[in-house]
N, C-alpha and C positions, 0 to 999 in steps of 0.2 A: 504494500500500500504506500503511496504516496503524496502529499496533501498538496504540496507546491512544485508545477512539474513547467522550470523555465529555466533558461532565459535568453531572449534574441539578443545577448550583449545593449547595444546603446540604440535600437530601434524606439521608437518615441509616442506612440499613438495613445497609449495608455490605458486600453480597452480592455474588459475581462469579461473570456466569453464561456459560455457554459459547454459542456461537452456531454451533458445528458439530453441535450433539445438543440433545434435550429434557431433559439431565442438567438440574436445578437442584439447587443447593446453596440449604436452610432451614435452615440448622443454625441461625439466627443469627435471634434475633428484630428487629423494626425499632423503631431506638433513637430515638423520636418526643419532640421539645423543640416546642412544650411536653409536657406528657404529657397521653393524653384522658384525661376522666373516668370512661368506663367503656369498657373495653377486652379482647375474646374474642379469643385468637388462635386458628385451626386448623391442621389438618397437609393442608394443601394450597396449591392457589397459581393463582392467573389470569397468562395471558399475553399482555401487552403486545406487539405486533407490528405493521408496518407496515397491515398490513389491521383493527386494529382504529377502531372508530369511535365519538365521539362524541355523546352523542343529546340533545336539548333539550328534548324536550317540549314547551311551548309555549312555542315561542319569542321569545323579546323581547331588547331592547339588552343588555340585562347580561347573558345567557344565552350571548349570542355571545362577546363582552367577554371572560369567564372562559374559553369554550371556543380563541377566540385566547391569551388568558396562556398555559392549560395547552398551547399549543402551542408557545410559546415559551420556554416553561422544557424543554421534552420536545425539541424538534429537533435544538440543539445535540449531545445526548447519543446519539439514536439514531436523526439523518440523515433522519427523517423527519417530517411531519405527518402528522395524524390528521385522516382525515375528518370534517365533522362535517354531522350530519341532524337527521330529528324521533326516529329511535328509532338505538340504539344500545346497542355494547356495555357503554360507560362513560356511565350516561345520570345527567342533572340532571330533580331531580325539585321544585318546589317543591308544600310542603305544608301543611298546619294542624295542627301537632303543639306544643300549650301548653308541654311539657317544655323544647324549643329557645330559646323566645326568638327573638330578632332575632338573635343571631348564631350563634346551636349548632348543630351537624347531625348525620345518620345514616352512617354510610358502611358498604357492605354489602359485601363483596368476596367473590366465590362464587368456583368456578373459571371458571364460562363468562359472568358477568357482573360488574360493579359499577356499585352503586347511590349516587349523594350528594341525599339530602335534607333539606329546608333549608325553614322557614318564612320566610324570603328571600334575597335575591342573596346578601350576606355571610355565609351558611352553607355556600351550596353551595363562594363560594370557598374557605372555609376548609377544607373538608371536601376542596376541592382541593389545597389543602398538603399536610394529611395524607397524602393520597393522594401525591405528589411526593417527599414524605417515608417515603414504604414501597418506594420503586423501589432497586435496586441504586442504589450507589456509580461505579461505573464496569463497561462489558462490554469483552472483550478480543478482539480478532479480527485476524486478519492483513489484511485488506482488509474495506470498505465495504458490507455487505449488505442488501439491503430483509426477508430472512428473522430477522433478530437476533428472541430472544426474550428480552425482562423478565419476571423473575418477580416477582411483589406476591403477600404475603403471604396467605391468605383470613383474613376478621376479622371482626368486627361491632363498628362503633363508636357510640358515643353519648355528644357529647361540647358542652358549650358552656362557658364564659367567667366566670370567678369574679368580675371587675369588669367594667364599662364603660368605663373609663379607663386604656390599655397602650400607655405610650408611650417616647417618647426625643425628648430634645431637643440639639439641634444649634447652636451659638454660631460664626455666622458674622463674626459683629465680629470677634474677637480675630484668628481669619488666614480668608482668604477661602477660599472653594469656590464651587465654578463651578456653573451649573444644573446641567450632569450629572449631577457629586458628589453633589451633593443630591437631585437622583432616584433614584440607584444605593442611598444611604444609608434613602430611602422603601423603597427594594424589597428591602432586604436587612430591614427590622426587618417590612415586612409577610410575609417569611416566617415569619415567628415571629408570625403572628399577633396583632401589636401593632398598633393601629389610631391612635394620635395621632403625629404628629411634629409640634414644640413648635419653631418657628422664630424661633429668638433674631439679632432682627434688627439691632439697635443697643446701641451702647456707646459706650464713650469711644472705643474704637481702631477706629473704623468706624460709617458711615449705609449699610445693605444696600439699599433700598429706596427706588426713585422714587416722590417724592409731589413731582406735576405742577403742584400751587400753590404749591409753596413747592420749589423746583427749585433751590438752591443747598444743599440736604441733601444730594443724590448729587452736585452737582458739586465742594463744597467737602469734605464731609463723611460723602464715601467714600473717598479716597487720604491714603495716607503717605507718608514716608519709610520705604526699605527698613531692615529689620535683623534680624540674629539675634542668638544669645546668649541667655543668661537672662535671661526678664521678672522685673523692676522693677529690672535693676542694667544697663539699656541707657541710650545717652547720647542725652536728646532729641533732636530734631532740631533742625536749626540754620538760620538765619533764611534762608540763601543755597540751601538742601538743597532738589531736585526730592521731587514726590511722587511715587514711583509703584508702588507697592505700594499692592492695594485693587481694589475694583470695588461694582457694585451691580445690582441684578436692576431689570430693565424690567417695566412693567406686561403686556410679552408674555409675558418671563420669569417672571413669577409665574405667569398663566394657565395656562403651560405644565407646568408646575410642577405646577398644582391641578390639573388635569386627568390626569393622569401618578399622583396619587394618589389620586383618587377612585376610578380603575379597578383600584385595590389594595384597596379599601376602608379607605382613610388618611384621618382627619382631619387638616388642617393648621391650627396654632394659632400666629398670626401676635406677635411680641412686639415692642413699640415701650418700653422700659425709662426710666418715668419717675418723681418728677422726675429723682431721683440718676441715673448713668450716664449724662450727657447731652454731654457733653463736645465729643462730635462735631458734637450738634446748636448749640450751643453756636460752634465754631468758623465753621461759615454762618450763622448768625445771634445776632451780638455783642447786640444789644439785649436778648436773653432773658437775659442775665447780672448778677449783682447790683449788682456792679464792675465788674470787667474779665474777659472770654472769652479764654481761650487764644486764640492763635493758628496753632495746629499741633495737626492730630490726632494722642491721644497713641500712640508708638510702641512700649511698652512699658517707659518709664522711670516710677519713681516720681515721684506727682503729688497722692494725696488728701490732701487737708487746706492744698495748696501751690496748686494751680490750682483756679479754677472748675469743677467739673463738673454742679451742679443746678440746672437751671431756676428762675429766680427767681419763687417761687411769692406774691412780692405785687405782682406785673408783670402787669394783665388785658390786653397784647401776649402773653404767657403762654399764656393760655386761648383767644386769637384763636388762637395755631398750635397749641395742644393740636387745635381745634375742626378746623384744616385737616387736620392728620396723620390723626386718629383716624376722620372722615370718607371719605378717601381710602383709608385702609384697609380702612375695613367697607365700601365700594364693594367692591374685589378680592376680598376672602377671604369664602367663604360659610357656614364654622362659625359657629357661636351666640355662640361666646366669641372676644376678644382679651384679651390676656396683656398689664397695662401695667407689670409689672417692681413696682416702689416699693419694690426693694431696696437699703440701704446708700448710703441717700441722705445726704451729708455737710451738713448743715444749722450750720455753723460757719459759712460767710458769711450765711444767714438773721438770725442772731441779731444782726448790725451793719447787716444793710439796713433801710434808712428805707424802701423800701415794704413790706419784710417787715413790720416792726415794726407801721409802718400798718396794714396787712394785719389781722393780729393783733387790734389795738386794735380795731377799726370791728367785727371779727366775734366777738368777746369769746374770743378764744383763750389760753389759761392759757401755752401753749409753743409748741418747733417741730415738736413730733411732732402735737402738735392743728391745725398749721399745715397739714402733710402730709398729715394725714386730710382738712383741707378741700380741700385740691387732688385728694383721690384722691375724695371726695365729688361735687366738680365734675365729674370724668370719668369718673363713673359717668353721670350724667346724660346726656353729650355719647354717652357708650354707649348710653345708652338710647332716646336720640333718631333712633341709629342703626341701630337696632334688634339691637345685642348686648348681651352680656353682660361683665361683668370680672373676670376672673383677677388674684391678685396674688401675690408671692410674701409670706413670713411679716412681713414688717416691715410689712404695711398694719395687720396689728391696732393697729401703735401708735396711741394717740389716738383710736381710735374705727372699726371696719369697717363700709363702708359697707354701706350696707342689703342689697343684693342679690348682695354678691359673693361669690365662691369662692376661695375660698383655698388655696395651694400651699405647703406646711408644708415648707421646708427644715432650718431651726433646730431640730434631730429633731424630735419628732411633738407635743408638747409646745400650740404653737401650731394646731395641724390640732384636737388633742382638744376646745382653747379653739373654734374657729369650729364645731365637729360640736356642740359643748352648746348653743349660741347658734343652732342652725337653720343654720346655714350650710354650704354643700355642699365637698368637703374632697380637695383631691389629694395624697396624702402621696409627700414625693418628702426624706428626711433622708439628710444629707450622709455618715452612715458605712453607709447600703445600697447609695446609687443615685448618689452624685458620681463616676462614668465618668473626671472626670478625677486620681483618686487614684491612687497607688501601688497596685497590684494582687500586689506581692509584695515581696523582696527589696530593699529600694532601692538596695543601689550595683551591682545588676545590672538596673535598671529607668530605663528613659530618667524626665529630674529632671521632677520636680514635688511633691508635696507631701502631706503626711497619709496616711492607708491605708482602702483599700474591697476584701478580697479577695473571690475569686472567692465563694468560701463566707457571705459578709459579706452579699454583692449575694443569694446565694440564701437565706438565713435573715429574709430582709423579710416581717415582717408586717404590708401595710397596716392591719390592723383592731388598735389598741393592746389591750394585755392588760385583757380586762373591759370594751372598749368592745363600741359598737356600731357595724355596718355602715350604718347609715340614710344616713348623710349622707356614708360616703365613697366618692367614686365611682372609686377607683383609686388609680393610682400611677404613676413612670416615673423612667427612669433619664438625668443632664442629663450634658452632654460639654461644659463650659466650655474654651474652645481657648486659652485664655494659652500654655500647653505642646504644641500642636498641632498644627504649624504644615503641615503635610501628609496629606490625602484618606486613605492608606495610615496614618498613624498614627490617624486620627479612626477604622477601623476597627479596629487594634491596641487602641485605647482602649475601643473598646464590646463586642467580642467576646472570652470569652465570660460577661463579664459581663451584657451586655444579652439575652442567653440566658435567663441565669439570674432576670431581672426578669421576662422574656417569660412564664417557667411560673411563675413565685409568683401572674401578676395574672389568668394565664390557667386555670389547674389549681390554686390556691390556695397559701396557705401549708401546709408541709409540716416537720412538727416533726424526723421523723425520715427525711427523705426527701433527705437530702445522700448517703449513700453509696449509692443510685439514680441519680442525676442528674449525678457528674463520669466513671461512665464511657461515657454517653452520648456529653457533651460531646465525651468522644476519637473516638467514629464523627463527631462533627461536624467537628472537626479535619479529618480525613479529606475530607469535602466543600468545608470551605471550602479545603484546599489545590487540590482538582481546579477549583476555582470564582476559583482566582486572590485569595480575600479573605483581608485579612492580620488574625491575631489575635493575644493572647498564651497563652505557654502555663506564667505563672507559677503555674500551681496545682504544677507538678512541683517548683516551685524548695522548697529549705529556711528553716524560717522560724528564725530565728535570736533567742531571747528571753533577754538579759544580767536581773540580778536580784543581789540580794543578801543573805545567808545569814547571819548569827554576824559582819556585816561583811566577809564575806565575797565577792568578785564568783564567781559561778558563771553556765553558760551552758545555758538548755535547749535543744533545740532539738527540728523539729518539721518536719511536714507537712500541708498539706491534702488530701493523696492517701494513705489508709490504709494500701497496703501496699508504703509506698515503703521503703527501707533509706539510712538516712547515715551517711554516712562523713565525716571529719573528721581533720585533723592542725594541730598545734602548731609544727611544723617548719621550716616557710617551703615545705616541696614541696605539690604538689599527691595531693589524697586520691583513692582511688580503691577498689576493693571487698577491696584489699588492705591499705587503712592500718583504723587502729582503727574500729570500728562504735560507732555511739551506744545505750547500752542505759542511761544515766543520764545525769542534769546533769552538767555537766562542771565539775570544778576548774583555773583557770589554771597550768601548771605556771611555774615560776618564772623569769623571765627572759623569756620568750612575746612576741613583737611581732606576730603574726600567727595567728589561727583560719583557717582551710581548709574548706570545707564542698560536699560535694556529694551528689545525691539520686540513687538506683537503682532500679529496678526488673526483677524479670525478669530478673537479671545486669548488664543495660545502664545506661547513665548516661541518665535521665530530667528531671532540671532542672540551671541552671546553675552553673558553678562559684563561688562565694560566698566572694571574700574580705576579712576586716572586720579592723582593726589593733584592738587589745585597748585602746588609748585609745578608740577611738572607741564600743568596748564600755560603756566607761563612761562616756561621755556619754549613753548612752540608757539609764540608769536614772532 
């Protein structure tokens, strides 16, 4: 016997349908992230049952591919597989319809059939989420039946892709994840129809990745010393200390990897971060150093500006293992593009090296930022030879962007608008929409880390700057820096549901007024990602708490990103609840006060958490 028999991972419709009768309950429309573009619903419904089958058309590798996925997202939940043939009830149709594009499709859902077409593979899959995403939540039955019936909504969709570029990137250096993690992480962002995942592969506190010529990168310049605690106030490691915190992916790993995401329809964008962040590389090979190489990969203690961590860029040893790394990489990874960081590169040891200097002098270079360009200029080349392309993040403009490359605008958009006037192709990715690892609400009820990106923040992004143009940007994506991270489970807490919220900006567009549509979706997704086991946050509910100052006065407003939340609040020292004072204005400190009290309602119930802040610390954040 079985009481609760689910669950379609993050599908969203929220229905629960009986498996003793052909009752269904539609009350409830299906709560689709991202949202299609154009979307009919009816008052009918198709049903999903063990005898249903799906059909191929003519079928080829990826025709079957999608028909296994959607069997493996579907089984868990209702115990069975779906046959698949050439004709069917649930058929794949590819076509020549201009309006699609490469990634758009049709989805036709009648009651006694559904149709997904797709002028290729990655339509019909998508047009398969969707569909994924219109099935109940969970069905409820006292025992295991091959009669259960899903109801799916009938509908006519017509829907494709506002960028090319919908991703999320993943910082494996800072704390490790295993291949799995990292596949699980591909398959959770490809249901949201985001197609890059952005694999940040090295830093100072970790080398992820074997490169077979130069093999003392994963063995020296993959482990640590263990430690927790807050990053930069942790205590080196010490001379006598075991490494063993750390790993690194095998050239099978990787394969495995790419493979695992192509069948998602995921690009994977491999990132080797140079010169700066090199630190790691740095500790297997002392010779790429200006000076002297640390001796210990860093473990979270403060170090720039104290240890070496960038490639000594007037060292042509230097460009020999740029030549080996970058090489061996565009072997593995089969995207167009690698990502070579050239972020926050500390160029204070350049400015005293004799072959910097050198460097400089021989190639008539004014500074160290024109120094930087020449070494990103260099490995553009060594790219091109490769036959890829290079990614950089915003600090390449310094001194001069080279010829061909694409630029990733974190530094707001500011830098993205400079490389889109200059011809150059442009991924906008600024630190207060899409930095995953910021404060998402509340901070002293949010695990520590740093600055704010709420949920609302993430979904108000618009790649296209005010009065530009689209020409040259080809997306956007939301990055999960792991200094704060330190577990699989939080790397989800940290993306979800913000990386939702990026998924329908890049996917469905920007949308001016389309925030109070879209967080009570999120709550049906809630709902799936609990039955799906994936952990999120649910700081939108929390109170936002904004001190300010009046006549010299400290007053407090405070606030919500869930519209029809109710707060409550006391001065007391007790805890508030729907019987202490309600907020209907800024508040004045009453006299004497060491403690505000804050929590959020809805519905009668207690809806975010309870929020407590000392009235000093009020006044520290004006």
């Amino acid at each position: 016997m079985k009481k609760l028999f689910s669950c379609l991972l993050l599908g969203c419709a929220g229905l629960i349908v009986s498996c003793s009768s052909d009752k269904i309950n539609l009350d409830e429309n299906p709560a689709l992230i991202p949202v299609p573009q154009n979307i009919k619903l009816e008052n009918d419904f198709f049903k999903l049952t063990s005898g249903t089958i799906i059909g191929l058309g003519k079928s080829n590798e990826e025709m079957v591919s999608i028909a296994n996925y959607m069997n493996e997202k579907l089984s868990p939940a209702t115990g069975y597989s779906l046959d698949v043939a050439h004709n069917g009830d649930i058929q794949f149709v590819l076509c020549s319809d201009t309006l699609l594009g490469d990634e758009g499709y049709r989805l036709d859902i009648s009651s006694d059939k559904i149709e997904i077409k797709a002028n290729k593979a990655a339509g019909i899959f998508y047009g398969v989420q969707t569909l994924l995403q219109m099935l109940p939540k969970e069905i409820k039955s006292d025992e295991v039946q091959d009669n259960k019936v899903w109801a799916i909504k009938c509908a006519e969709i017509v829907d494709k892709p506002e960028f090319p570029w919908r991703g999320l990137m993943l910082d494996v250096s800072r704390h490790w994840f295993t291949k799995e993690e990292v596949m699980k992480y591909i398959d959770e962002l490809a249901e949201y129809k985001m197609n890059v995942f952005h694999w940040h592969l090295t830093d100072d506190q970790g080398w992820r990745i074997e490169i077979k010529s130069l093999p003392r990168l994963a063995e020296a310049g993959s482990m640590r010393a263990q430690r927790v605690g807050q990053w930069w106030m942790r205590e080196p490691q010490r001379p006598d200390e075991k490494t063993t915190y750390g790993g690194y992916y095998t050239h099978e790993d990787i394969k495995e990897v790419l493979a695992y995401a192509k069948s998602r329809y995921v690009r994977v964008i491999p990132e080797i971060d140079v010169p700066g962040h090199s630190l790691a590389a740095l500790v297997a090979y002392p010779e790429l150093a200006c000076f002297k190489a640390p001796e210990h990969v860093n473990v979270g203690n403060k170090f720039y500006g104290i240890d070496e961590n960038s490639l000594c860029a007037g060292n042509e040893k230097t460009y020999e293992f740029l030549e080996k790394v970058f090489a061996e990489v565009a072997s593995l990874f089969p995207d167009e593009y690698i990502h070579i960081g050239g972020d926050e590169c500390y160029k204070g040891f350049w400015s005293k090296c004799p072959k910097c200097r050198k460097k400089m002098k021989d190639e008539h270079l004014k500074d160290e930022k024109e120094l930087q360009s020449y070494l990103i200029h260099r490995l553009e080349k060594i790219l091109h030879k490769n036959g890829k392309k290079l990614i950089g993040w915003s600090e390449i403009l310094e001194g001069g962007l080279a010829p061909d490359a694409t630029l990733m605008s974190w530094i707001g958009m500011e830098g993205g608008i400079k490389a889109a006037k200059a011809n150059h192709q442009v991924i906008m990715t600024p630190t207060q929409h899409c930095y995953l690892d910021l404060y998402q609400g509340e901070p002293n009820v949010e695990p520590n880390t740093y600055s704010m990106c709420r949920l609302s923040d993430s979904y108000n992004f618009n790649p296209v700057p005010e009065g530009g143009s689209k020409k040259y940007i080809l997306g956007g994506q939301g990055n999960l820096w792991c200094e704060s991270v330190p577990t699989f489970r939080h790397a989800e807490y940290m993306t979800w549901p913000r990386g939702w919220a990026l998924a329908e900006v890049l996917w469905s567009g920007y949308s001016e007024n389309g925030w109070e549509k879209f967080w009570p979706r999120v709550e049906k997704h809630f709902e799936r990602a609990d039955e799906a086991q994936i952990n999120y946050a649910r700081s939108m509910y929390n109170a936002i708490v904004t001190p300010y100052k009046e006549n010299d006065e400290l007053k407090i407003k405070l606030g919500c990103e869930i519209s029809d939340s109710d707060i409550y609040y006391t001065f007391d020292n007790t805890d508030p609840d729907m019987f202490t004072p309600k907020y209907e204005k800024p508040l004045s400190i009453p006299e004497g006060a060491t403690w505000l009290k804050v929590v959020t309602y809805r519905n009668g119930k207690p809806s975010g958490k309870m929020i407590t802040i000392t009235i000093d610390e009020l006044k520290k954040r004006i």
